[in-house]
matplotlib code that plots the C-alpha trace (Angstrom):
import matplotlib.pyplot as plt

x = [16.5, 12.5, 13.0, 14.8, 12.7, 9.4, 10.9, 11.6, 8.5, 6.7, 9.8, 8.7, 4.8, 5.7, 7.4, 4.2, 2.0, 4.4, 5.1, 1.3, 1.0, 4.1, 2.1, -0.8, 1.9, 1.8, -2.1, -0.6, 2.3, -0.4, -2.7, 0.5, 0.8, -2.7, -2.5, 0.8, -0.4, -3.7, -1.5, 0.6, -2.6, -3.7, -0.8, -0.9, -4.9, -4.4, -1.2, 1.8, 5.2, 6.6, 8.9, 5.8, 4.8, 8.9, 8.8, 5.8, 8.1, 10.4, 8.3, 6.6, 10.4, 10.6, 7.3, 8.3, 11.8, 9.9, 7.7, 10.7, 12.8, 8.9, 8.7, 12.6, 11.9, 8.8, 10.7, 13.5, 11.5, 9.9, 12.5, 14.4, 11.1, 11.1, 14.6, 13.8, 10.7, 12.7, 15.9, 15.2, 18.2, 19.4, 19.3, 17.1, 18.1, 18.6, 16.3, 16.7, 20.1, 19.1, 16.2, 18.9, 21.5, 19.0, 17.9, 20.8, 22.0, 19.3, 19.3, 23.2, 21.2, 19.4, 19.6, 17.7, 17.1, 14.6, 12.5, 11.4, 10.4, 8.0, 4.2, 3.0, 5.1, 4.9, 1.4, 2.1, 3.9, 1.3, -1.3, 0.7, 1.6, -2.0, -3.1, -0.9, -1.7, -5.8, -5.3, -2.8, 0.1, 3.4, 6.2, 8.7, 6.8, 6.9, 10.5, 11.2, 9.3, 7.1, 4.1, 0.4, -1.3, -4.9, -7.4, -9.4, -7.2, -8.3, -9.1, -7.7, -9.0, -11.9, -15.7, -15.2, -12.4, -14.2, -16.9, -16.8, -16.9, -19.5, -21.6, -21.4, -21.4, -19.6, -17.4, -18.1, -15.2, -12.9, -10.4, -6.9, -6.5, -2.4, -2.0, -3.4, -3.9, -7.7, -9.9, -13.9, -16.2, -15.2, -18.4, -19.0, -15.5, -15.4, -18.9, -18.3, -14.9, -16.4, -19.6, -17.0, -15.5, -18.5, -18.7, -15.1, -14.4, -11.7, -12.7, -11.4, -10.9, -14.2, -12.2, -12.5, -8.9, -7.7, -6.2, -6.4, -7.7, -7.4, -8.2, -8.8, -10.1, -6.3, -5.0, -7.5, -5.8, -8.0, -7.2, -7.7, -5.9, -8.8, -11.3, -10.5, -9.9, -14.0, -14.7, -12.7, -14.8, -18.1, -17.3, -16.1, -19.4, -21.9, -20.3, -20.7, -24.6]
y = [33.8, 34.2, 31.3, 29.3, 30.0, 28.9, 25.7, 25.0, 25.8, 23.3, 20.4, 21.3, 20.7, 17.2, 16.1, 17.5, 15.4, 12.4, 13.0, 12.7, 9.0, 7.9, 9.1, 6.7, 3.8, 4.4, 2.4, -0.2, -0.7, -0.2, -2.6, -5.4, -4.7, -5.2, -8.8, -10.3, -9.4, -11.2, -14.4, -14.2, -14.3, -17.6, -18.8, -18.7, -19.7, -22.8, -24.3, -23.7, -23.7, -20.8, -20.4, -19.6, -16.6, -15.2, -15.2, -12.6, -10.7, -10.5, -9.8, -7.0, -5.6, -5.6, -3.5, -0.9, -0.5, 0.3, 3.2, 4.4, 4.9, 5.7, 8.4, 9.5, 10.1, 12.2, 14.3, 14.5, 15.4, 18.1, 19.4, 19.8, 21.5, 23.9, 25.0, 25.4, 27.8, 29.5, 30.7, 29.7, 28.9, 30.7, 27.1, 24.3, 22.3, 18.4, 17.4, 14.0, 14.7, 17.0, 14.8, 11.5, 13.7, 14.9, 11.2, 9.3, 12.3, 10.8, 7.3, 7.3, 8.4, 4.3, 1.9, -1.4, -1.5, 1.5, -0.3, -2.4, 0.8, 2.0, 2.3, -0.5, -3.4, -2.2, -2.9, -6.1, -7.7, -7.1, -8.5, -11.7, -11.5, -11.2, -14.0, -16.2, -15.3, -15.3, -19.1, -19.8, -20.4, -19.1, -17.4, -19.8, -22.6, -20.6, -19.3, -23.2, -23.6, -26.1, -27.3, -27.5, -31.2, -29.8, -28.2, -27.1, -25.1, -23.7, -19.4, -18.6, -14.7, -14.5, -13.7, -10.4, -9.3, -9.5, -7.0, -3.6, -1.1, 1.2, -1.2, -4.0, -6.5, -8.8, -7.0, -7.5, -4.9, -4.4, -1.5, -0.7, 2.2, 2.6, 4.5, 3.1, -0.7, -0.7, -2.4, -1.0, -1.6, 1.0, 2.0, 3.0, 4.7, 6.4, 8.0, 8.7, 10.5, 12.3, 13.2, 14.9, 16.9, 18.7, 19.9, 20.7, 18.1, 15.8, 12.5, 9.8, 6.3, 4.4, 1.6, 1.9, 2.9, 4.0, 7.4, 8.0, 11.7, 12.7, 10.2, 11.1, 8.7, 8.8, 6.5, 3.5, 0.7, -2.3, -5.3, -8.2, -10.9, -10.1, -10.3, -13.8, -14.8, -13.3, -15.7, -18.6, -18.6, -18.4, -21.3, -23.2, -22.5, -23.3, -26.5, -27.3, -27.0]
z = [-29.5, -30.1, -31.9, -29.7, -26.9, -29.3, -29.8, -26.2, -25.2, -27.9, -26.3, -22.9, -23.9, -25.4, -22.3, -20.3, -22.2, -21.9, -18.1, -18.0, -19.3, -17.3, -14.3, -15.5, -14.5, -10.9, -11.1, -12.7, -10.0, -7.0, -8.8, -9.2, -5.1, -4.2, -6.6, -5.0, -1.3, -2.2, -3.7, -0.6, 1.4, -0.8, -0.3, 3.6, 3.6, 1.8, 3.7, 1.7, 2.4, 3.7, 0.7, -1.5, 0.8, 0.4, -3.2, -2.8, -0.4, -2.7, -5.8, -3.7, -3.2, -6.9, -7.3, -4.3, -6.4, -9.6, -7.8, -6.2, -9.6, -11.1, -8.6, -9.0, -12.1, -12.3, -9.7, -12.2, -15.3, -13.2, -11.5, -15.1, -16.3, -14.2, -14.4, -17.8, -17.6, -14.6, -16.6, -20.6, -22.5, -25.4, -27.4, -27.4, -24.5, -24.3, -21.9, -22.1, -21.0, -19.1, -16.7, -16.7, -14.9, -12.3, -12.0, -12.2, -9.4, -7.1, -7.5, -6.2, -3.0, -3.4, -0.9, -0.6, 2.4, 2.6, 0.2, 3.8, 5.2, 2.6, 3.0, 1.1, 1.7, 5.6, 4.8, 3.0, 5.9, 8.7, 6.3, 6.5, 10.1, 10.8, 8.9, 10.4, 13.8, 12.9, 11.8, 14.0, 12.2, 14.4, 12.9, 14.2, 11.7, 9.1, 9.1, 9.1, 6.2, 7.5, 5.8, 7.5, 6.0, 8.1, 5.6, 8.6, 10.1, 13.5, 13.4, 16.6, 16.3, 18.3, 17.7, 19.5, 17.3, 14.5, 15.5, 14.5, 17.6, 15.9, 14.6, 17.5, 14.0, 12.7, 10.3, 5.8, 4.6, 7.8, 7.0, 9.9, 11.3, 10.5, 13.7, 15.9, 14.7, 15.4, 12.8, 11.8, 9.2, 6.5, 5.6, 9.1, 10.3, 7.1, 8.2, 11.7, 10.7, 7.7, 10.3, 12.8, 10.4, 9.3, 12.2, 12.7, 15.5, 15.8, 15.4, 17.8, 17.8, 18.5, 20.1, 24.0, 25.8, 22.6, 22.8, 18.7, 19.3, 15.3, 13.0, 9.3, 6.2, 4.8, 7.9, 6.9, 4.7, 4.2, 6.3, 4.1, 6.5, 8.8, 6.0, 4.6, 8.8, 8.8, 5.7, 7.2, 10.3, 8.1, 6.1, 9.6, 11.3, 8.5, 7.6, 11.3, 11.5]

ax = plt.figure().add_subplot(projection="3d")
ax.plot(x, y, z, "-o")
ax.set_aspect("equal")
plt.show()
């Protein structure tokens, strides 16, 4: 039985090392995210047809299904692992066998539609909604898949909005507050919040009439729709003078 435990051990510290590089694929899934939002974003800046900006959708639907079976099965190898250490078996167990009953057990639990409700394709559709309303594209002309011929497209977002409300500037690397919906120059929200928390304060929502009384670095995603809407009103006003 000394045996048999020795050899389970030295499995279980293969699959360790293995569970570690699968682990190493969640970068790689977050990285594909970040590219197709940023394609999507092209796509809506240079006056596509709506049907390009769907085919991200769906691409990014693709990438939240592969972190949720990623994530399913981490949870499985782990869950195995320690069921393992908990009550060893007197013979070498299969845990291949083993981990695909646990996950297979929770994927039956799937449905697609929850994929609309995870973090980052939540985050994925705003960026588009926002970019279309910052250059003034509605959703109605968009759902009809019509096409914009006007390479100067009008930024309807305002001067005002694009100004942090710590800084009183025009915003370089604008990160969203996901509670609230606020925007701020990161460099500067990140500061204030991490300043309040040294000194054990909650920090609040710099935006006046917001009522944000907690805000921590975690709830800031960046907002690129507002950053290329930034750009887009650069380019407009120097090409003007």
């Amino acid at each position: 039985m000394a045996a048999s435990h020795s050899a389970s051990l030295i499995s279980a510290s293969a699959v360790e090392t293995s569970l570690s590089s699968l682990k190493n694929c969640q970068a790689y899934i977050d990285t594909g995210m970040e590219i197709t939002t940023g394609v999507a974003l092209d796509f809506i800046q240079s006056g596509c047809d709506a049907s390009h900006v769907d085919e991200m959708e769906s691409v990014m639907l693709q990438y939240a299904a592969l972190n949720r079976d990623l994530n399913q099965y981490l949870g499985a190898v782990e869950e195995t692992m320690r069921k393992v250490r908990r009550d060893p078996p007197e013979e070498i167990p299969d845990l291949k066998e083993l981990v695909n009953m646990t996950y297979n057990a929770s994927r039956k639990k799937n449905k697609d539609e929850a994929l609309k409700k995870t973090d980052k394709f939540i985050q994925f559709k705003e960026q588009v909604r926002d970019l279309r309303k910052q250059m003034g594209v509605s959703q109605e002309s968009a759902d009809q898949d019509s096409e914009d011929d006007d390479e100067d497209i009008a930024v309807t977002q305002s001067i005002a909005n694009f100004t942090c409300p710590i800084t009183q500037m025009e915003m370089v690397n604008p990160v969203k507050n996901k509670v609230c919906g606020h925007t701020y120059e990161k460099e500067a929200i990140e500061r204030t919040i991490q300043s309040r928390h040294q000194k054990d304060k909650n920090a609040r929502c710099p935006k006046i009439g917001c009522d944000v009384f907690d805000m921590n670095v975690s709830d800031l995603v960046p907002d690129l729709a507002l950053r290329r809407a930034i750009d887009i009103h650069k380019k407009q006003s120097q090409s003007k003078q």
